[in-house]
N, CA and C of each residue as an Amber inpcrd file, in Angstrom:
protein
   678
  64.4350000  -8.5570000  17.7170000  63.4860000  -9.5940000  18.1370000
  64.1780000 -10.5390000  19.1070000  63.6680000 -10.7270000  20.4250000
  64.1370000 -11.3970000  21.2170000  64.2670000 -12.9750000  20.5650000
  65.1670000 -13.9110000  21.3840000  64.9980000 -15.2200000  20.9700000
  64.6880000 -15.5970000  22.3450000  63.2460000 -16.7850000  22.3450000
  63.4530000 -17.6950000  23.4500000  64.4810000 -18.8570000  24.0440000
  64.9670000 -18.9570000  25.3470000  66.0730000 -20.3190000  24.7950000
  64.9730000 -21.9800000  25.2540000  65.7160000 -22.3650000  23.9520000
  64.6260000 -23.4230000  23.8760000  65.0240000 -24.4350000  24.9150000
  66.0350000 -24.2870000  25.8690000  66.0440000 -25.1970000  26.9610000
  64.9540000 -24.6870000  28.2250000  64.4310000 -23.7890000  28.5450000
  63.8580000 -23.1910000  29.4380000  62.3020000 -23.3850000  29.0600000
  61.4250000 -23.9200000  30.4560000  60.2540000 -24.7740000  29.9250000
  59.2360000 -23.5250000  29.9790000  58.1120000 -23.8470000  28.8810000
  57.1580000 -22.9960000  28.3740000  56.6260000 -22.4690000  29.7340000
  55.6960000 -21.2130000  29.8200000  55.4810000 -20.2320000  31.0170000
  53.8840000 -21.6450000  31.2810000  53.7190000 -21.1070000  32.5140000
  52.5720000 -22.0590000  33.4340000  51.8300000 -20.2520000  33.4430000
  50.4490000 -20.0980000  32.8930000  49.8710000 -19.1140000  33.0090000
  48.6960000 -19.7790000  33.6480000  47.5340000 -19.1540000  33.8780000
  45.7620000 -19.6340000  34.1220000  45.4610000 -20.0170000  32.9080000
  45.9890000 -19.2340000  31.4360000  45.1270000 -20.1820000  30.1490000
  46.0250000 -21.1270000  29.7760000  47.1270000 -21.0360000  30.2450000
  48.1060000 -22.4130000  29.6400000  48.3890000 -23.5450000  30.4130000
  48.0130000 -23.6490000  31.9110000  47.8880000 -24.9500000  32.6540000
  47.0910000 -25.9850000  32.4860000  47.2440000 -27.0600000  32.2270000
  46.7440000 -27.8820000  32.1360000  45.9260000 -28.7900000  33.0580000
  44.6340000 -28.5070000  32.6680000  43.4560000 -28.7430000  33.4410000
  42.7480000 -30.2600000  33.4790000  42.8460000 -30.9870000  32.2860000
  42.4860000 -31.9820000  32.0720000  43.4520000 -32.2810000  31.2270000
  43.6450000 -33.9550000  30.9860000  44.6420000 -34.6550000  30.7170000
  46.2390000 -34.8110000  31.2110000  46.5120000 -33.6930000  32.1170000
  47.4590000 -33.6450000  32.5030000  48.7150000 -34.2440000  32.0440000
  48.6280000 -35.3350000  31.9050000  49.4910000 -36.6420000  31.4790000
  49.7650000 -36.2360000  29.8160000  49.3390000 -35.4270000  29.2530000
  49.3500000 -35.2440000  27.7470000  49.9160000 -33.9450000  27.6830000
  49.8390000 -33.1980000  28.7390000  50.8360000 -31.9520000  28.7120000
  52.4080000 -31.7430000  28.7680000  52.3180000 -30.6870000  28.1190000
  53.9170000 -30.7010000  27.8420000  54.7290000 -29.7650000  27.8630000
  55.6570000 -29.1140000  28.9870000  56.1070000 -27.6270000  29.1560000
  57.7520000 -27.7170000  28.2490000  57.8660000 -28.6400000  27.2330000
  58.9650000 -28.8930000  26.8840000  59.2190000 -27.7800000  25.4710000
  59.6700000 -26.5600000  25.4320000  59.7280000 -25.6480000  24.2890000
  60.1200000 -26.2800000  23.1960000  60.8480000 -27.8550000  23.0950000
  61.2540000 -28.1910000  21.6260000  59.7510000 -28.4890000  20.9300000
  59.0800000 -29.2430000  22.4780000  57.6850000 -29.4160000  21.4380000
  56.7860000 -28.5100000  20.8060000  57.0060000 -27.4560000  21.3770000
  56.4850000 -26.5560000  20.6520000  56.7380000 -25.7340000  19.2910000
  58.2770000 -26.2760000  19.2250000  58.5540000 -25.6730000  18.2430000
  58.4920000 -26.9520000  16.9760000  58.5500000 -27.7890000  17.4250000
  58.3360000 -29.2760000  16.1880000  56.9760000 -29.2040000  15.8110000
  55.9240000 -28.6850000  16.6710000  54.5480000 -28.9050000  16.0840000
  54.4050000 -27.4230000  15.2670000  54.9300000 -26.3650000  15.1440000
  55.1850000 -25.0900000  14.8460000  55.5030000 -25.2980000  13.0770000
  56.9450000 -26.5210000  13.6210000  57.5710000 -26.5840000  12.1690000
  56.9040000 -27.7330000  11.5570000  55.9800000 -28.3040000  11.7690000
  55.5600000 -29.3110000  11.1600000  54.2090000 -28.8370000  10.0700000
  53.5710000 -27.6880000  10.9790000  52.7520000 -27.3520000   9.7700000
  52.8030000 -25.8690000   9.3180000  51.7640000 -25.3300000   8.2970000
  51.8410000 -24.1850000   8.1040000  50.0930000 -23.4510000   7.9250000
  49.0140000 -24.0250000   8.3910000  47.7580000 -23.7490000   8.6840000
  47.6180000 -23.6450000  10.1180000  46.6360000 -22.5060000  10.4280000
  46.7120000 -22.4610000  11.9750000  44.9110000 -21.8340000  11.8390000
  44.8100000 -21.7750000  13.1650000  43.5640000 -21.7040000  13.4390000
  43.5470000 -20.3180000  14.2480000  43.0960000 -18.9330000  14.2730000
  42.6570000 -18.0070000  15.5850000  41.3320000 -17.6640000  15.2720000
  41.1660000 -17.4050000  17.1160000  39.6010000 -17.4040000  17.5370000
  40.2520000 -16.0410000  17.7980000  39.0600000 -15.2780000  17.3320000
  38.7880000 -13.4880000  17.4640000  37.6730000 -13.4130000  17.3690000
  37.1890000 -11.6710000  18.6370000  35.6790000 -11.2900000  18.5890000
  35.7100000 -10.2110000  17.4760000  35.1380000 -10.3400000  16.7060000
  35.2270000  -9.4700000  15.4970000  33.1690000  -8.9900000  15.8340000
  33.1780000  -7.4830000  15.6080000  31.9490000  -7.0050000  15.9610000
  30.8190000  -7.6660000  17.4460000  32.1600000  -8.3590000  18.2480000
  30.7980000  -8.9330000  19.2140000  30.9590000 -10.0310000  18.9770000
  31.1870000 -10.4690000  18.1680000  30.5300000 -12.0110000  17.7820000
  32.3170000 -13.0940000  17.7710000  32.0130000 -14.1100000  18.4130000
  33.2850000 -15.1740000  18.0070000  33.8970000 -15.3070000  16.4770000
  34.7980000 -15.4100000  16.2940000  34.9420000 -16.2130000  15.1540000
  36.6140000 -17.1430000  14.9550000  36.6540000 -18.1850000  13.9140000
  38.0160000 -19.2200000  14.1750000  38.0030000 -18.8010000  12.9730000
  39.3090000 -18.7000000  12.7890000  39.4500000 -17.9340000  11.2210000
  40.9040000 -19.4840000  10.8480000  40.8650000 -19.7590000   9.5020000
  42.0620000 -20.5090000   9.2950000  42.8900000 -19.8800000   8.7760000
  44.1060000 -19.4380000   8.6140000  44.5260000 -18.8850000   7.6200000
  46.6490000 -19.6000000   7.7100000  47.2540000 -19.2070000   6.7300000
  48.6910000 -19.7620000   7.1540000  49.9270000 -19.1500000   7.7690000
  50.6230000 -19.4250000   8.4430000  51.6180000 -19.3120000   9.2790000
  52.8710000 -19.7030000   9.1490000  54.1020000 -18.4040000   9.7380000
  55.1720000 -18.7400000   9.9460000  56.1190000 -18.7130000  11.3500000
  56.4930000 -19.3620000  11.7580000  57.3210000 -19.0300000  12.8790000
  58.8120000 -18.5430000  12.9260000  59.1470000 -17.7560000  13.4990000
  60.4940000 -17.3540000  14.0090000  60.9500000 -17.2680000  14.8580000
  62.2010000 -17.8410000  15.4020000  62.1210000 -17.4940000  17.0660000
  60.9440000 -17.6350000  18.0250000  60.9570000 -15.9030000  18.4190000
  60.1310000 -15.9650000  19.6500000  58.5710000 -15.4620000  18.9120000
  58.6570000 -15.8700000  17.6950000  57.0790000 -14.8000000  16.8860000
  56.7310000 -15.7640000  16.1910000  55.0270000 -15.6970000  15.9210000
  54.2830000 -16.5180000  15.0350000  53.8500000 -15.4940000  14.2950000
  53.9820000 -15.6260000  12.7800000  53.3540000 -14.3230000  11.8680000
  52.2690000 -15.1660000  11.0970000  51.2200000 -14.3510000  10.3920000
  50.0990000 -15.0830000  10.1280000  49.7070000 -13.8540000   9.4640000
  48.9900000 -13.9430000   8.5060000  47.5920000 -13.4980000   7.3820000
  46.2100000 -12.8960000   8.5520000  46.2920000 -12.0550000   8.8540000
  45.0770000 -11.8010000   9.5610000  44.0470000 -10.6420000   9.2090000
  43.3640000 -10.6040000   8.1980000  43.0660000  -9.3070000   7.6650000
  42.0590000  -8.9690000   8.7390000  40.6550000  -9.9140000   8.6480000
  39.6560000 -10.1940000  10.1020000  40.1560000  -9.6640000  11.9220000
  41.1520000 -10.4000000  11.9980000  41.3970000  -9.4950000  13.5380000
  42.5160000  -8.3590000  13.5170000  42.9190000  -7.6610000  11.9350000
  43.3650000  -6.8690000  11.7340000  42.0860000  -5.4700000  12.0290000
  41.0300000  -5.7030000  11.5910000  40.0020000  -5.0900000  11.8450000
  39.5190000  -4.8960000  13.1790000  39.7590000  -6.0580000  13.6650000
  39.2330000  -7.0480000  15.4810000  40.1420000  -5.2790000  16.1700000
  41.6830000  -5.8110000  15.5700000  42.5990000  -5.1280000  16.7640000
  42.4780000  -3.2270000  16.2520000  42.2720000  -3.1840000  15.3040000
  41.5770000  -1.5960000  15.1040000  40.4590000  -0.9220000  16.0610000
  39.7140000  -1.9330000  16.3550000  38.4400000  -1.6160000  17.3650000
  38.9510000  -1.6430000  18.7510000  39.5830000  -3.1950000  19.0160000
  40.3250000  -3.6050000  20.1610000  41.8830000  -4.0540000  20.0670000
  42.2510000  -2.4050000  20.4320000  43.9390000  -3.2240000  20.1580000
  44.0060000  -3.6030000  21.4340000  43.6030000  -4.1250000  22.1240000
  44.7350000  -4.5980000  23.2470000  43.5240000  -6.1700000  23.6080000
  42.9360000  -6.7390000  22.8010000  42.1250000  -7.9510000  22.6060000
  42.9550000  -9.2890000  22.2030000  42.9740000 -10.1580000  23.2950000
  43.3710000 -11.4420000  23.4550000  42.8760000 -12.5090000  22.1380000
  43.4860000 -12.9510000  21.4460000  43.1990000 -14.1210000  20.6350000
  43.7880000 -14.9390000  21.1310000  44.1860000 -16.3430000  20.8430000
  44.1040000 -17.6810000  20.9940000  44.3030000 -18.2790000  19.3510000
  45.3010000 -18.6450000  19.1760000  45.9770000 -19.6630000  18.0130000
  46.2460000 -21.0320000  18.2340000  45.8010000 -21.8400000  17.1640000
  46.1560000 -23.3260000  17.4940000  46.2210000 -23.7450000  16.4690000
  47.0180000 -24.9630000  16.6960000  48.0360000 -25.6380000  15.6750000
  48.2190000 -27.0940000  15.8920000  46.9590000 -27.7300000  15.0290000
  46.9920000 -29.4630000  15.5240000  47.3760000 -30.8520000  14.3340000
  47.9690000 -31.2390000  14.5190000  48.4310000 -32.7390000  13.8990000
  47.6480000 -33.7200000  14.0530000  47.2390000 -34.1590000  13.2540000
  46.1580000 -35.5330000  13.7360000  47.3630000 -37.1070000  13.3540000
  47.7050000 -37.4440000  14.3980000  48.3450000 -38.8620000  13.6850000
  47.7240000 -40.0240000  13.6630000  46.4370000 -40.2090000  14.2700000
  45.8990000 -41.1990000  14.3990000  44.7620000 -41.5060000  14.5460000
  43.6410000 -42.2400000  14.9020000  42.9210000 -43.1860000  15.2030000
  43.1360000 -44.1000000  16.4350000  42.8450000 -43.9340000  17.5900000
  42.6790000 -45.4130000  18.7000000  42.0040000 -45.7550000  19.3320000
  41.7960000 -46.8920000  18.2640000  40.9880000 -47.1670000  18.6340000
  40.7440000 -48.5870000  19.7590000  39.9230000 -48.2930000  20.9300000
  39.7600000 -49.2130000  22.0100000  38.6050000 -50.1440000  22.3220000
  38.5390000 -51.0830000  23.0210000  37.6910000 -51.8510000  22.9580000
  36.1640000 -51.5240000  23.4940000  36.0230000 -50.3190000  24.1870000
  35.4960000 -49.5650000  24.0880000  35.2080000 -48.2610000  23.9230000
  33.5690000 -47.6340000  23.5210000  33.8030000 -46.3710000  22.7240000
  34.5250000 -45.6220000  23.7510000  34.1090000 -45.5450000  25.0200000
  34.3970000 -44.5990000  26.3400000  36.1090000 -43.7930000  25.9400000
  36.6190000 -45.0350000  25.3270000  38.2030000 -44.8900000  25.1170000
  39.2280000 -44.4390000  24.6340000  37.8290000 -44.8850000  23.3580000
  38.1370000 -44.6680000  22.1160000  38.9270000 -43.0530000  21.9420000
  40.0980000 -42.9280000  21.1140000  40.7690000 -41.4440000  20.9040000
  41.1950000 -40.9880000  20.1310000  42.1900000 -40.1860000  19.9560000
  42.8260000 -39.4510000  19.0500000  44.4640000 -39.1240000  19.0490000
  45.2050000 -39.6540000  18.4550000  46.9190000 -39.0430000  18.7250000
  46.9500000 -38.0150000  17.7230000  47.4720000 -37.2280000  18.6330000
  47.5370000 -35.7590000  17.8660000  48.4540000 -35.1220000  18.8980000
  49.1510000 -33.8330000  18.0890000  49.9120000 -33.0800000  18.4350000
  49.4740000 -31.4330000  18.0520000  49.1860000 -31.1140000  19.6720000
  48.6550000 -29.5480000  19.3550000  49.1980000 -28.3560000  20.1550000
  49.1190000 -27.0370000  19.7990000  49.8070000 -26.0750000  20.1660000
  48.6420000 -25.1240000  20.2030000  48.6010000 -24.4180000  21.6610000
  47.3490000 -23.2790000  21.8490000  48.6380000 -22.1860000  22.2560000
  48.4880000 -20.6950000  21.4340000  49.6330000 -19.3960000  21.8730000
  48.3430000 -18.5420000  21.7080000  48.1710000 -17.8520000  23.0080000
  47.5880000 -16.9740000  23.4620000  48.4740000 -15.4120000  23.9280000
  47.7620000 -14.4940000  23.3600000  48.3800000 -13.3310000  23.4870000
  47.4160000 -12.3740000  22.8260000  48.3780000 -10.5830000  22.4460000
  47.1650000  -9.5850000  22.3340000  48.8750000  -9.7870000  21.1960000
  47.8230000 -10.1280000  19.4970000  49.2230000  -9.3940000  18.1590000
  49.1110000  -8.1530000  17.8520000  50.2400000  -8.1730000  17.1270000
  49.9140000  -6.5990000  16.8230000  50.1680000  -6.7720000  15.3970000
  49.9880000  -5.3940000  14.7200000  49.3890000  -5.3010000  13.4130000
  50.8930000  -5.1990000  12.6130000  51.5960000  -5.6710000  12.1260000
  53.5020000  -5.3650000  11.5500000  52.9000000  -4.2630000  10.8000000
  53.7300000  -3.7760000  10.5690000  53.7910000  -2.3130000   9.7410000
  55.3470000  -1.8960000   9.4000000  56.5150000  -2.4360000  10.2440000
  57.4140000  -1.5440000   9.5330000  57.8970000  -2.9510000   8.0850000
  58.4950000  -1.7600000   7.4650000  58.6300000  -2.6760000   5.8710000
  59.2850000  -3.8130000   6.1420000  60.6620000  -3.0800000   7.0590000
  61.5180000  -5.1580000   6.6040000  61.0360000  -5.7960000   7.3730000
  60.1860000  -5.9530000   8.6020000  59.6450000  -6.7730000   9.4490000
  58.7790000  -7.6070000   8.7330000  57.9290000  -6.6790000   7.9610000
  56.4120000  -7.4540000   7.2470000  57.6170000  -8.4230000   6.2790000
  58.4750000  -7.3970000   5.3310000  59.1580000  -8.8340000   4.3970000
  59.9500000  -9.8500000   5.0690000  60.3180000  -9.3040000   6.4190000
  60.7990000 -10.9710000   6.6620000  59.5750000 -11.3130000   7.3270000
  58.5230000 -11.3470000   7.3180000  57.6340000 -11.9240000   7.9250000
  56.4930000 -12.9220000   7.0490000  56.6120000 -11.7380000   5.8480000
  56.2820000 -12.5270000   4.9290000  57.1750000 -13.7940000   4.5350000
  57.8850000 -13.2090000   4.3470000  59.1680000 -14.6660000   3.8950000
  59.3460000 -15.5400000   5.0270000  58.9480000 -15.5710000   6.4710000
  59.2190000 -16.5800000   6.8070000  57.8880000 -17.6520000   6.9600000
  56.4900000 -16.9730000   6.5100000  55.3150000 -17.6950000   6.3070000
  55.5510000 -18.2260000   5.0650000  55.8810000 -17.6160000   3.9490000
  55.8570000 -18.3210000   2.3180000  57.2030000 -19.5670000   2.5400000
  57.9580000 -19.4320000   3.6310000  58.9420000 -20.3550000   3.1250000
  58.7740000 -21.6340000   4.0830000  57.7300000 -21.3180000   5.3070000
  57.4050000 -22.6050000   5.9690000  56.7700000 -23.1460000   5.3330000
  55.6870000 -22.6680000   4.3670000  54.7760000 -23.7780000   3.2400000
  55.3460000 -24.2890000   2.3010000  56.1390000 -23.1430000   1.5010000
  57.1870000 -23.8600000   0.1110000  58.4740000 -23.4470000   0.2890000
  59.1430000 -23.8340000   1.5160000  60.9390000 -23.6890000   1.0910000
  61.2940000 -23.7500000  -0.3990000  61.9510000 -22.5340000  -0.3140000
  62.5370000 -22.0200000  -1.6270000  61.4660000 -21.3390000  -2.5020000
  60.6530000 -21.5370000  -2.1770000  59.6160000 -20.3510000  -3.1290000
  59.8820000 -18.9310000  -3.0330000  60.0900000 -18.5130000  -1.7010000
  60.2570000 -17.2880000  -1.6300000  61.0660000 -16.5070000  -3.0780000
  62.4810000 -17.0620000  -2.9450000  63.5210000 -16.8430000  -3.8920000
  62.7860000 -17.2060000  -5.5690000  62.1090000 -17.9650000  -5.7270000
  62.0490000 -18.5320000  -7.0030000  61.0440000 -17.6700000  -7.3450000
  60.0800000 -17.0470000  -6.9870000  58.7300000 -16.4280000  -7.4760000
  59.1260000 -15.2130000  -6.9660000  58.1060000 -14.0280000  -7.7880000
  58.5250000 -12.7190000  -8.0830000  58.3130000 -12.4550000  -6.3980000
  58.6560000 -11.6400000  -5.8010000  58.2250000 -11.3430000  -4.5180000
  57.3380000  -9.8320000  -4.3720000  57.0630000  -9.4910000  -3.3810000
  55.9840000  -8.1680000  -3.2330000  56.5310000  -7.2890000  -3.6830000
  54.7860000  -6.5270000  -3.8910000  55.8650000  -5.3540000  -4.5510000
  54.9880000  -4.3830000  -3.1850000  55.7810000  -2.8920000  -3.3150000
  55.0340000  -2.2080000  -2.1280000  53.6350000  -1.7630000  -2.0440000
  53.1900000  -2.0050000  -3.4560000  51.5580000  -1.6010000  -3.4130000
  51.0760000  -3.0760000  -2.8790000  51.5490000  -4.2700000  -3.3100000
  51.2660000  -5.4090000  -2.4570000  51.2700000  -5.4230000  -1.3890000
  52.2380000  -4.7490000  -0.3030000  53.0250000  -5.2090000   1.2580000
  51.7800000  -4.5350000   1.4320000  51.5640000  -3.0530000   0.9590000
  50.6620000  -2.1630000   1.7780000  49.4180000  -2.9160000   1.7730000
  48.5200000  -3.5820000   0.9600000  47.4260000  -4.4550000   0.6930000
  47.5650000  -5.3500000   1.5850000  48.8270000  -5.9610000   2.4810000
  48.5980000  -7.1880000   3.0870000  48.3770000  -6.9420000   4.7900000
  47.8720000  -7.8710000   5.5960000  47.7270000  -7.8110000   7.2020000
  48.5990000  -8.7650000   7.0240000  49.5800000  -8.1380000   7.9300000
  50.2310000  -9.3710000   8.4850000  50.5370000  -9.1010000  10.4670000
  50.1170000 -10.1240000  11.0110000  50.0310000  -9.9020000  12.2330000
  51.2210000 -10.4920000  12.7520000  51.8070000 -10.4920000  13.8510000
  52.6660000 -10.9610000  15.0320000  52.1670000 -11.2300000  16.2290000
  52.5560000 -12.4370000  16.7880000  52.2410000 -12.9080000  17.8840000
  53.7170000 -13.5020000  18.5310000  53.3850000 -13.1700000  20.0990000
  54.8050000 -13.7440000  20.8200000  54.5110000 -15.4260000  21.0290000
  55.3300000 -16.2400000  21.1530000  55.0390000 -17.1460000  21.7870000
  55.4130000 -17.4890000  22.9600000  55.0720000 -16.4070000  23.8560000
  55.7220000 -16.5510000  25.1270000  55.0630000 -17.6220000  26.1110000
  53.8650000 -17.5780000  25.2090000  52.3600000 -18.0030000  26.2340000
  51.5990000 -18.8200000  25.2960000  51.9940000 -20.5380000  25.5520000
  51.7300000 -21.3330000  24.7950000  51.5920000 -22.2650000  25.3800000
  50.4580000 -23.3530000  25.5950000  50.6200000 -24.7020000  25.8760000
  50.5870000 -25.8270000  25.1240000  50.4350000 -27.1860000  25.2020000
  51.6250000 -28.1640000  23.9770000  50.7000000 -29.4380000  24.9890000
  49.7040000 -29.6630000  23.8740000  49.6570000 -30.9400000  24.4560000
  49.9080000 -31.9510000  23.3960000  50.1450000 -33.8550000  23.7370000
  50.8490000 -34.2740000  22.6460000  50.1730000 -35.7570000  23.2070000
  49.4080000 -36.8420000  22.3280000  48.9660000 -37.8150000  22.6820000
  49.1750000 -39.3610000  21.4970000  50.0460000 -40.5130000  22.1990000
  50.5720000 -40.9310000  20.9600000  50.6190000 -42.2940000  22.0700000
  50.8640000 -43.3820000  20.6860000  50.9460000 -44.8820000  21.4950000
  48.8960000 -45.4540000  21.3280000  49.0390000 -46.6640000  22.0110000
  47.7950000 -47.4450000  21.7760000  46.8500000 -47.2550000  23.1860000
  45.6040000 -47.5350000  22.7800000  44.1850000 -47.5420000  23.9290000
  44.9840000 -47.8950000  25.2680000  44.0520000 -47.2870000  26.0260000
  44.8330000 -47.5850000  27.7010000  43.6630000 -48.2260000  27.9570000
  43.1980000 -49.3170000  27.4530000  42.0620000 -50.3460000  27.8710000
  42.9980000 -51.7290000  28.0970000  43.9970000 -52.0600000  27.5410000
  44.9690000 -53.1410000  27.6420000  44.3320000 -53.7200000  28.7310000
  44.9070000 -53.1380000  30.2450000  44.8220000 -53.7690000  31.6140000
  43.4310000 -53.8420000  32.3460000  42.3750000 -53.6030000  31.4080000
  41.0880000 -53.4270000  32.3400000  40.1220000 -54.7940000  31.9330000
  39.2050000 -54.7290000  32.7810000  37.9260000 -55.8460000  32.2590000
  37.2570000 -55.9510000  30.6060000  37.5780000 -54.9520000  30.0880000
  37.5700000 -54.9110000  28.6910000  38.3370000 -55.6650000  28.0370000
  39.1730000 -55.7720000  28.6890000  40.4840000 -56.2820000  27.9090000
  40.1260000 -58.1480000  27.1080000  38.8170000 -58.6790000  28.0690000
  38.7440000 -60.0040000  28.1810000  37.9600000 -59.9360000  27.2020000
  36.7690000 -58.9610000  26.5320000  35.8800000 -58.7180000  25.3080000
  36.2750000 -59.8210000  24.2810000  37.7060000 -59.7670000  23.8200000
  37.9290000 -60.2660000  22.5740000  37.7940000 -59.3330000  21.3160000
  38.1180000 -58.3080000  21.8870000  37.6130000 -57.1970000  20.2750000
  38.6950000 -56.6840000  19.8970000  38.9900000 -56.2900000  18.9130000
  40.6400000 -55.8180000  18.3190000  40.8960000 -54.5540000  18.4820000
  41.9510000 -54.1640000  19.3080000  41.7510000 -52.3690000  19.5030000
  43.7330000 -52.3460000  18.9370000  43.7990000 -50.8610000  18.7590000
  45.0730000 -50.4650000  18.3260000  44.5960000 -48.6160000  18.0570000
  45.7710000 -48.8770000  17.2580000  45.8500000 -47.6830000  16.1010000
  45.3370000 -47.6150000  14.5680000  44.3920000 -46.5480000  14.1240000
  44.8940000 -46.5770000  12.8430000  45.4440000 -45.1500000  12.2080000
  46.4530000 -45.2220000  11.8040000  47.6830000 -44.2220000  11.8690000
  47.2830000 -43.4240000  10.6670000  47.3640000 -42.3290000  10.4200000
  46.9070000 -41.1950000   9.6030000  47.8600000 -40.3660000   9.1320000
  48.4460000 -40.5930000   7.6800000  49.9190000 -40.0730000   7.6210000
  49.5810000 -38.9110000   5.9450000  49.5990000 -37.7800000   6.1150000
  49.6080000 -36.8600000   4.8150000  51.0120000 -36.8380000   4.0610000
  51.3170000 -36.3320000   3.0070000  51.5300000 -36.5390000   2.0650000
  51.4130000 -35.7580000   1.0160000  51.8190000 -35.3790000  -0.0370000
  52.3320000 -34.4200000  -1.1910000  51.9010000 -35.1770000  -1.9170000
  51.0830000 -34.6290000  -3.2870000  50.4860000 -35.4730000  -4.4220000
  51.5140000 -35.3080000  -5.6690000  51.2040000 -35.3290000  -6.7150000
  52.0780000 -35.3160000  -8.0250000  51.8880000 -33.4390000  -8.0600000
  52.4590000 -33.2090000  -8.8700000  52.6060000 -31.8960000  -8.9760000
  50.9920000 -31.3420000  -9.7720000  50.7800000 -30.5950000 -10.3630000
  49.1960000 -30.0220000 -11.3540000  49.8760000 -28.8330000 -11.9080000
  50.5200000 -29.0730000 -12.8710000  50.6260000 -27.5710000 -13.7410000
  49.5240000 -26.7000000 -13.9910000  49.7600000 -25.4450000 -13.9280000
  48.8420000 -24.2970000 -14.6780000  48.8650000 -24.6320000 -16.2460000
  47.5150000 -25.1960000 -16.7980000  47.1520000 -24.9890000 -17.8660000
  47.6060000 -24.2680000 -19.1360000  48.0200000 -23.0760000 -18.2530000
  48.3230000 -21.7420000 -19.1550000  50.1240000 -21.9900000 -19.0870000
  50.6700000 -22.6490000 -18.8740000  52.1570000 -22.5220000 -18.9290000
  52.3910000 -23.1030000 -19.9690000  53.4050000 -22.7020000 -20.6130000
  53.8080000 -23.0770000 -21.9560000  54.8850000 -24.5120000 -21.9380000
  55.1400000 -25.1110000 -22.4630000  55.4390000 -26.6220000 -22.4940000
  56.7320000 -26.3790000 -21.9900000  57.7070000 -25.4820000 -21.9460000
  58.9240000 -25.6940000 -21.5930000  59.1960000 -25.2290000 -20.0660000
  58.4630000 -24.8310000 -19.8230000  58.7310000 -24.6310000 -18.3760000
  58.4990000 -25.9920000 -17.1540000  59.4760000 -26.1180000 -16.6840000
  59.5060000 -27.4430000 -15.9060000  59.5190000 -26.8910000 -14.5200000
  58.8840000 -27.6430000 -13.2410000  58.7920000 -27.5590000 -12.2260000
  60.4320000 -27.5730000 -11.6340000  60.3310000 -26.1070000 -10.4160000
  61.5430000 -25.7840000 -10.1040000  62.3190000 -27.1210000  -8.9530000
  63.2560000 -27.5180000  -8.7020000  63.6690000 -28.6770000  -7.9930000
  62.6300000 -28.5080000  -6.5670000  62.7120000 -27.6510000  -5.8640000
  62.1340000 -27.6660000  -4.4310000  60.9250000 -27.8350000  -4.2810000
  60.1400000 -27.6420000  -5.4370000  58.5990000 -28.4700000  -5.9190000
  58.5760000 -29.5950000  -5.9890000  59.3530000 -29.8500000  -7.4230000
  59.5160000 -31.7140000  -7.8200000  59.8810000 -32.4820000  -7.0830000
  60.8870000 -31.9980000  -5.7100000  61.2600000 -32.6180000  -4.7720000
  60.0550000 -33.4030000  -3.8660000  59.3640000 -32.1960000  -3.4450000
  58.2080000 -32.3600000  -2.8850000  57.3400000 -33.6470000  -2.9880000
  57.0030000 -33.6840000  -4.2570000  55.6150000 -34.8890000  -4.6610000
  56.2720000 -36.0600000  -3.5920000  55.4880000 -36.8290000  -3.4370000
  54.8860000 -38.2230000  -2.6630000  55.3850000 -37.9810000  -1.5380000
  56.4100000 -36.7090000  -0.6520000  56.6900000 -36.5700000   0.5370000
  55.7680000 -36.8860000   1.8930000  56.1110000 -37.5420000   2.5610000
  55.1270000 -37.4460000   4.0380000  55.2660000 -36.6100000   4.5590000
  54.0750000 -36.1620000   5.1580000  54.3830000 -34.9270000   6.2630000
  54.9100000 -35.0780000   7.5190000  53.8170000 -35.9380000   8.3290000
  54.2650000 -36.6660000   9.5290000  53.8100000 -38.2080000   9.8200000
């Protein structure tokens, strides 16, 4: 598996140039890989029978590959293997709000990787592929819980995507109404900042009293995300 080097700026394609906002675009590969590692839900749009569809499902990155749960355009790429999807990957940090609605926005951090995946199939690829999706959601789970077995691997889609072909837009800081005729309104504009978070743990019911949550769980509770 190739590695990208993350000093060398993301490719300028027709679906990855930035058309509007300009100023919010970003050919910088670290950003792409911080909004990558920040979550583990992603979004792809596939024509499955004709018809659109945005499927959610979760994600891991490696290097130069995004692996993902795709049973839906596992089907898609059976009909159409050589069919373009579109993945995205967004952070909401905020609220900004401005003194007027016109202005009014959103800070967020998002990632669109466009490409044709393909379906993994050989064994250690899918298990490290699997393992590197189970361990972007729960570092250290992989190891701690039983792992697949081969009547499992064979039951699962797991797709690959390059990220060769990705754009990164990223929008942060307060209303750009400051300097205008609005500004004289008198109305209160800013941010209001939107920060997730890890709850207390929820045992299974069915576990017997001595079993205690493994450290890389318990660690977890009240964590921020971003």
């Amino acid at each position: 598996m190739s590695r990208l080097d993350p000093s060398r700026p993301l490719s300028r394609t027709d679906r990855t140039r930035h058309h509007r906002l300009r100023e919010q675009g970003s050919l910088d590969r670290a950003d792409l890989d911080a909004i990558l590692a920040a979550g583990f839900v992603c979004h792809f749009g596939v024509t499955v029978d004709g018809n659109p569809m945005v499927v959610p499902t979760v994600y891991g990155s490696d290097d130069n590959t995004l692996y993902f749960h795709g049973s839906v355009a596992g089907r898609s790429l059976a009909a159409s293997p050589t069919a373009t999807v579109c993945v995205t990957v967004t952070h909401i940090d905020g609220l900004v709000l401005a003194r007027s609605v016109f202005e009014h926005g959103v800070n967020y951090r998002s990632a669109m990787i466009f490409g044709t995946p393909r379906l993994v199939t050989d064994p250690d690829e899918q298990w490290a592929g699997l393992r590197c999706l189970t361990e972007q959601a729960a570092p250290g789970q992989w190891d701690y819980a039983r792992q697949p077995t081969r009547k499992e691997l064979a039951a699962t889609s797991l797709l690959a995507l390059s990220l060769d072909e990705a754009s990164v837009k990223i929008r942060s800081g307060a209303p750009d109404d400051g300097d205008t005729p609005d500004a004289a309104l008198g109305l209160w504009a800013g941010v209001l900042p939107l920060h997730t978070h890890w709850g207390d743990l929820q045992a299974d019911p069915t576990l017997t009293g001595d079993i205690e949550a493994p450290p890389h769980l318990a660690e977890r509770q009240g964590v921020t995300l971003n």
